[in-house]
N, C-alpha and C positions, 0 to 999 in steps of 0.2 A: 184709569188713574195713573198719574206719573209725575215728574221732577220737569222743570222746564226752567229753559234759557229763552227770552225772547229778546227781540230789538224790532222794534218797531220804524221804520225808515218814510219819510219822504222825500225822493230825490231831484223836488225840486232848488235848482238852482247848485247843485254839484257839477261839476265839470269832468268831464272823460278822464281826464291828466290829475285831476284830485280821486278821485275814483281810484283810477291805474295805479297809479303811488301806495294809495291806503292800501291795497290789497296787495302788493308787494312788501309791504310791513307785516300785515297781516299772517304772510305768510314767511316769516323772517321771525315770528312768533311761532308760532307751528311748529316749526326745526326746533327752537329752541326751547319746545318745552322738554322739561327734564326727564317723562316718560314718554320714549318714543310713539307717536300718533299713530292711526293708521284707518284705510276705507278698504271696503271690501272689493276684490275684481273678480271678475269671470275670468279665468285662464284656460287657453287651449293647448294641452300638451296631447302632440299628434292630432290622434283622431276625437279626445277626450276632450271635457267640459268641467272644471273643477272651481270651486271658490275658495276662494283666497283673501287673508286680512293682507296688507302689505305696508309697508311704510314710505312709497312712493306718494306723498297726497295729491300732487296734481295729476287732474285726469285732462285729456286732449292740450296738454303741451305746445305753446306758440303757432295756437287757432286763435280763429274767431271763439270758440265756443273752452277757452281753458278757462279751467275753477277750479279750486281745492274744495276736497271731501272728505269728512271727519268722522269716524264714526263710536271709536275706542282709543283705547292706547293698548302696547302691546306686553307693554310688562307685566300690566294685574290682567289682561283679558279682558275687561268686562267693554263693553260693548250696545251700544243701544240702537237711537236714530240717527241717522245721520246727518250734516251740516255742511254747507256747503257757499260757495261764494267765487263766482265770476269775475275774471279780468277787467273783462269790458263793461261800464257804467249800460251801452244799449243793451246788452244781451242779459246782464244781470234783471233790468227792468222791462225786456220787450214783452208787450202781451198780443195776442192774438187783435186786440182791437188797437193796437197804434201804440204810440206815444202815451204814459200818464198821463191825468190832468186832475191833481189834488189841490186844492187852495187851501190856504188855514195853516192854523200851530199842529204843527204832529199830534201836541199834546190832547187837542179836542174831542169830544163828542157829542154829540147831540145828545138831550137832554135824556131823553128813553134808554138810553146806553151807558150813562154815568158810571157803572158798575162793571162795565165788562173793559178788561184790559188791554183792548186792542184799540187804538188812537186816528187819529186821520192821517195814514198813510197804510204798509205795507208791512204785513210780518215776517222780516226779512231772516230771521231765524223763530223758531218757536217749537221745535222738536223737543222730543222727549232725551233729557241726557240721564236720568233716573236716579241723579248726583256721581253718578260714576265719575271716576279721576278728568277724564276728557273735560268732562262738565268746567273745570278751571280754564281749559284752554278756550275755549268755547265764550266762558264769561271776558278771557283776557284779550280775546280779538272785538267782542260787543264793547268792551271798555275802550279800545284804541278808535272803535268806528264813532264812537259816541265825541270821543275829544276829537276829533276830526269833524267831526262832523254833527256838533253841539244844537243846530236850531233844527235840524232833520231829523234826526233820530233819537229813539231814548230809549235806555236800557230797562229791561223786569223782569219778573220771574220766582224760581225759587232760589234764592241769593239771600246768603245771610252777611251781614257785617264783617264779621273775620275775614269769609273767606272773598268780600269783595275790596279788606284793605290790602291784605294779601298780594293779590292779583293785580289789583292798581300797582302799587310797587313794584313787583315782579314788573309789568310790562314798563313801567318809567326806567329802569336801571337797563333792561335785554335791549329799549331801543335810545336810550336815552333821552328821553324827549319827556317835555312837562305835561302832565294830564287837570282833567278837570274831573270833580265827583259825579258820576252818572247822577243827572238830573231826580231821579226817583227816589235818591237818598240823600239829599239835601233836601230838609223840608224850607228852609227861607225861602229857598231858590224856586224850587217847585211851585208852592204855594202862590208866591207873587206872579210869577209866570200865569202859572192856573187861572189868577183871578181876575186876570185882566179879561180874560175871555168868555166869561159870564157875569153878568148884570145880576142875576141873583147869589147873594153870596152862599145860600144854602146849595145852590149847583154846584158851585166853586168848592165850597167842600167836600162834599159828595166825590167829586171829580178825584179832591186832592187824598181822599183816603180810600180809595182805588186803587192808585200809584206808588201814593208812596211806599216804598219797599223796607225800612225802618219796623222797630217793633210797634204794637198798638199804641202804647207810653207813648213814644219821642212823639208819633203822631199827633195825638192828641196833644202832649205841649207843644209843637211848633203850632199847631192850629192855633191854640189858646193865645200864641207869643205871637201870631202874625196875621190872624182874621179875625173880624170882627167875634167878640166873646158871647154878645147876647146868638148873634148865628150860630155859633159853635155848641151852644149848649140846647139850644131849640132844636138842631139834628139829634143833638145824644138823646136829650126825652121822647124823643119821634121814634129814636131807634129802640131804646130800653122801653119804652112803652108799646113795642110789637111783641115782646114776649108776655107768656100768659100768666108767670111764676118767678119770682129770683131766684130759682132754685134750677134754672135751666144753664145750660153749660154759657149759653151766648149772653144770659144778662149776668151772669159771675165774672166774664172777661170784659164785659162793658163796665160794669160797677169798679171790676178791679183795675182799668185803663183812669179809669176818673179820678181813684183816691191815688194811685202813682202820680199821677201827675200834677193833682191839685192841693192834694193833702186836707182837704175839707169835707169834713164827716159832715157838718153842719148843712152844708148845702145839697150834700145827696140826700140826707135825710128830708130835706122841701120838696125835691124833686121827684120823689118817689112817693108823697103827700100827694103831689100835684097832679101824677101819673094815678093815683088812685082815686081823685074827687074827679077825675074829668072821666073815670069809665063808666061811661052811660050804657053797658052792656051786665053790669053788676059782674063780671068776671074778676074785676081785681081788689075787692072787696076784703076777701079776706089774704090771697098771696100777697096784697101789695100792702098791709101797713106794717109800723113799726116795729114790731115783733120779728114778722116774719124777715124784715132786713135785718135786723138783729142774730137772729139764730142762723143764717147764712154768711154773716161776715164773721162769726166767731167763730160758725165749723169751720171754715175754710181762712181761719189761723190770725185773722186779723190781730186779736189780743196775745197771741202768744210773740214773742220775740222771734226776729229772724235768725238770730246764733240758734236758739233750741227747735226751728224748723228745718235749718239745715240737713235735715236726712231726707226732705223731700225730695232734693236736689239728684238723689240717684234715677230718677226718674224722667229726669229730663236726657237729652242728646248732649254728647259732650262738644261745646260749641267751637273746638277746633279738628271736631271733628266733622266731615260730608257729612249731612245727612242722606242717606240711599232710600233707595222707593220702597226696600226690606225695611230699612225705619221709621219710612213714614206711615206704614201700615200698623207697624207694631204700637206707634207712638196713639193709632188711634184707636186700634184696638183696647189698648190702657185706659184712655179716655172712655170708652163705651163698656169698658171691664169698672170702674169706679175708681180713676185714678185718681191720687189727692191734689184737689185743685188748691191755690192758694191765694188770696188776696195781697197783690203786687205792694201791700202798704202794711204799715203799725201803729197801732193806738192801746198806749196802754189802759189796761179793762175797768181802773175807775174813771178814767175820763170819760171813756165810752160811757159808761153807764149816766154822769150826770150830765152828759152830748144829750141822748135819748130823755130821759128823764125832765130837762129843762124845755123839753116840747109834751110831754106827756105824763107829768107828775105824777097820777096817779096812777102809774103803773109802774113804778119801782118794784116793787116787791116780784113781777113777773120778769121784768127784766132784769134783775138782779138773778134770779133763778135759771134764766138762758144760758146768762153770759156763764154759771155755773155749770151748768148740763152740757153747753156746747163745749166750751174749753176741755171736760174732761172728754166728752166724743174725738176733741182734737187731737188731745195728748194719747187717746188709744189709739188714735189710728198711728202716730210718731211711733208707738213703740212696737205697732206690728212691723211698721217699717225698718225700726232697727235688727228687729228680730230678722229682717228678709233680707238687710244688707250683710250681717253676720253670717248668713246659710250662700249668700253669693260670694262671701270672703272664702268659704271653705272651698267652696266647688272650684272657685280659682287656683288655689293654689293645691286642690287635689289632680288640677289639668296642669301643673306649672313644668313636669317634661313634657306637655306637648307642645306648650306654650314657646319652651326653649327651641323642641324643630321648627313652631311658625319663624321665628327669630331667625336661625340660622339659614330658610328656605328665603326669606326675604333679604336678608344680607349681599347677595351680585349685587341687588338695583344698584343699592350704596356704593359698592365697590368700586362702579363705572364711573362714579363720581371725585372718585378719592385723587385723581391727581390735582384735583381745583379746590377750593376751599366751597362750600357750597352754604349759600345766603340763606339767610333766615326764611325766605318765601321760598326759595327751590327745597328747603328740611321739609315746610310745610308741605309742596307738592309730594315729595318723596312719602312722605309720613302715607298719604290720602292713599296712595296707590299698596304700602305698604300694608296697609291695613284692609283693602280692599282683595288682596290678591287671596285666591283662595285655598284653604288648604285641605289637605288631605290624610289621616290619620289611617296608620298600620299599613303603609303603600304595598310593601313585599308578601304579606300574608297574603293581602287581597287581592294583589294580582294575580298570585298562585290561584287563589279562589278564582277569578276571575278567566283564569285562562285554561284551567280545567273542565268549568262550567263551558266553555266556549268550545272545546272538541269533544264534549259528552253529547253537547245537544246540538249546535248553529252548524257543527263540520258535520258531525254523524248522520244528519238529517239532510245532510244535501252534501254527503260522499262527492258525487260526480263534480260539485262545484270548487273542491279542495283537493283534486288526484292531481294535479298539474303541478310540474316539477320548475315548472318560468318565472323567476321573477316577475319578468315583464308584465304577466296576465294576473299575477295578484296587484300589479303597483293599477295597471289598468282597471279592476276590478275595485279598487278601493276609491279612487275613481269617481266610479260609477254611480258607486253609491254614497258617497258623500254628496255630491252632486243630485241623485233620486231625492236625497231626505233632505233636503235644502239645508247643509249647515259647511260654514267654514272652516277651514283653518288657518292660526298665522304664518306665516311664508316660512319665518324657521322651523316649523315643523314639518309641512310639504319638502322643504328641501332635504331633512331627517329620514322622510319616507322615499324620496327617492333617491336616499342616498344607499340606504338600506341592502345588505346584500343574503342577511338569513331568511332562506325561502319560512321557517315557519314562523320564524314573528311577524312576515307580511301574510300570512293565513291566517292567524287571530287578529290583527288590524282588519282584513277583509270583513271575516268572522262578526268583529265587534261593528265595523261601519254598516253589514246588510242589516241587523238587526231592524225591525219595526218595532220600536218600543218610544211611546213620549212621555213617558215616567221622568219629573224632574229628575231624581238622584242618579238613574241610570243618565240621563241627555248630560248631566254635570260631569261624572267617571268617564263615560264614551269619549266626553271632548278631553277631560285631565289624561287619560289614556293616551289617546290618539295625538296630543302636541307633547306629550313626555317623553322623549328618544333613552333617556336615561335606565326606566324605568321597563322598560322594554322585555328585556331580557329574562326579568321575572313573568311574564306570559308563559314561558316558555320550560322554564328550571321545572314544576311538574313531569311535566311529560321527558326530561331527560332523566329525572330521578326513575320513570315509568321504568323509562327504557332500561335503565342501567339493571334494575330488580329484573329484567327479562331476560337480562344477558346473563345473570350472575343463575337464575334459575336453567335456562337455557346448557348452561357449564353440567 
């Protein structure tokens, strides 16, 4: 599972010298995004083999074969796959069998494929960025190749609206130059595009709700506002009639995309008539009539007002904020935990009631009785919810000193910033990284802890490995095993460590890098440890407190 940025490309008909240019923009973006970038190197110092984040992004410099390579930025850390992007238009596109030879709109696929996001061309990014902060730089160079380069390529992925208006800005003002809306988030544009290239308009939709990158809503109304309507509603009953129940998570978000956008209870209710006299399987029998849509549009809030649902809303991601791949687990978790779903619309509860009623009169009395039962099911569940936003108001502000260290440990980024006035899209980026970066509570106790644990057992048990008085052979040594356990660090901290001149804080560096442990929390401390130069010192304050009770005994 992961977060992804794609762009899908066909290079036919781009020119080397269009090409060359874009990616010297491209990379004129890079520099300037406001948390410095950075890709991983192998580094040879001496005889040694070490890796390295760096902020150097081009790799093989004025070759045939130079690219930039992205992998993190270096202020918050975080770090995922990495992305990357060639000078040269042949080298960017050479394959083992020649020359490409793609025909057709990027946008297409064959009819078997309608569903899958990759187009008639080339997935010329599609890594995982897990929304980490890079993830903007990443969108903001797919955004410049796309205006650039508008009938070849097209942007998708996990891109939400904020942070793709964001982004668009950002790169119109960094290069100054006019952009165009990635094709995936323009539904007019999409859609007309899309449909010229299928004969059947139910392909063409299929196609266009694949792509488009918008929420389910906008979807659906630009369908409604730009494709024929009777196609448009013949897929929704194809689709809402593969499910077995309305009670399933995918026909509450189909049901709930219909009335956002349509606002006609009237007509779902036929539709869902219709979906039930055509199952010749007698399975929807009893889930699929009026009742049953009844009791699921009113647990899930339709008659209650949107001001008095409002507390749902702590459930959702805050939408100027990343979403991270830690959120997008949680968010599903929630969902598979009984998270409150909600029906994207409002109908007050006697309309509803004589909506259903003027299709089924004689069932008032039952219906009247749901709309009672469900509404209070609804309103209980609001007030557990209040109850759980109250017990996260305390715990906030029972953390609000540690809250103040996150603050004050995230403060440089800004600083770096302070002689320029810094734009509302670079606040955002800063915000992204600021809140990503991670922290660490009770640093000094726990390093003490920390580095005491570390010549009780990791020195003691391999004496002979720690009796060396060289720097040299500890900095060699740390080394080593960075490089064994396959993990990085950022260049300012290699250069911290080789600046380092106390033989025993490069013994607990040692110490902490041999360890064989891939326990998250320890793999998170080892790397917070080993790039904190500051922090250092406290490894070490133990064992002089040790020493100092030995001398004073000793006396």
């Amino acid at each position: 599972m992961g977060l992804f940025v794609h762009l899908t490309i066909n290079p036919e008909g781009i020119s080397p010298g269009e090409w060359e240019a874009t990616y010297l923009e491209s990379l004129t973006l890079l520099r300037a995004f406001p948390a410095p970038l950075m890709r991983i190197k192998q580094e040879e110092v001496g005889s040694k083999s070490r890796f390295s984040y760096i902020s150097d992004l081009v790799w093989d410099a004025d070759t045939p074969d130079e690219h930039w390579r992205v992998v993190g930025d270096s202020a918050s850390g975080r770090h995922a796959e990495d992305f990357l992007l060639f000078r040269h238009l042949e080298r960017q596109f050479r394959t083992m069998f020649g020359p490409l030879d793609i025909e057709g709109d990027v946008l297409w696929a064959p009819t078997d494929r309608l569903s899958y996001g990759d187009g008639n061309g080339i997935n010329l990014f599609g890594n995982k960025t897990q929304g980490y902060p890079y993830h903007l730089a990443i969108l903001a160079v797919a955004i410049l190749l796309e205006t650039r380069f508008p009938e070849q390529c097209y942007l998708s992925g996990d891109i939400e609206p904020v942070q793709l208006g964001h982004m668009c800005r950002w790169v119109h003002k960094t290069l100054n130059t006019p952009l165009i809306t990635p094709i995936c988030f323009d539904g007019q544009r999409l859609y007309r595009r899309i449909s010229a290239l299928y004969e059947d308009p139910r392909h063409a939709i299929s196609r266009f709700q694949t792509l488009f990158g918008g929420s389910d809503e906008e979807g659906f109304e630009s369908l409604l506002r730009y494709a024929e309507r009777s196609a448009v509603l013949d897929v929704f009953i194809e689709e809402l009639a593969g499910y077995t129940s309305l009670t399933q998570y995918g026909a509450i978000q189909l049901v709930s995309k219909f009335l956002s956008a349509t606002q006609d209870l009237d007509q779902l209710i036929h539709i869902v008539l219709q979906i039930a006299q055509k199952g010749d399987k007698g399975d929807k029998s009893e889930e699929w009539d009026l009742a049953a849509l009844l009791r699921m549009l009113c647990r899930h809030y339709l008659t209650i007002s949107c001001e008095e649902r409002g507390p749902l809303g702590v459930f959702d991601h805050p939408q100027d904020e990343l979403m991270t791949i830690d959120d997008a687990l949680s968010q599903a978790f929630m969902i598979a935990g009984g998270k409150p779903l909600e029906v994207n619309a409002y109908k007050d509860a006697a309309k509803v009631l004589e909506t259903f009623c003027a299709v089924q009169p004689e069932k008032r009395a039952l219906f009247q009785e749901i709309i009672s039962t469900s509404e209070q099911t609804a309103r209980e569940q609001l007030e557990k919810t209040k109850n759980l936003i109250r017990e996260m108001e305390q715990k906030r502000q029972e953390s609000a000193q540690q809250q103040g260290q996150t603050t004050a440990e995230t403060l440089p980024l800004m600083e770096n910033h302070s002689e320029k006035a810094v734009s509302e899209e670079e606040a955002y980026i800063l915000k992204q990284v600021s809140l990503q970066t991670e922290q660490f509570a009770d640093k000094e106790e726990t390093l003490g802890q920390i580095g005491g644990q570390l010549r009780r057992i990791a020195m003691a048990d391999n004496a002979e490995l720690f009796s060396a008085k060289d720097r040299d052979y500890y900095l060699q040594g740390i080394y080593d095993a960075t490089f064994h356990h396959r993990f990085a660090l950022r260049e300012a901290a290699w250069n911290a460590i080789d600046r380092e001149e106390n033989v025993e804080i490069l013994k607990c560096l040692l110490a902490l890098a041999i360890i064989k442990k891939n326990e998250l929390n320890f793999w998170r401390w080892r790397i917070h440890v080993l790039e904190s130069p500051s922090i250092w010192r406290y490894l070490i304050e133990e064992r002089q407190v040790d020493a100092g009770a030995d001398d004073n005994g000793a006396e």
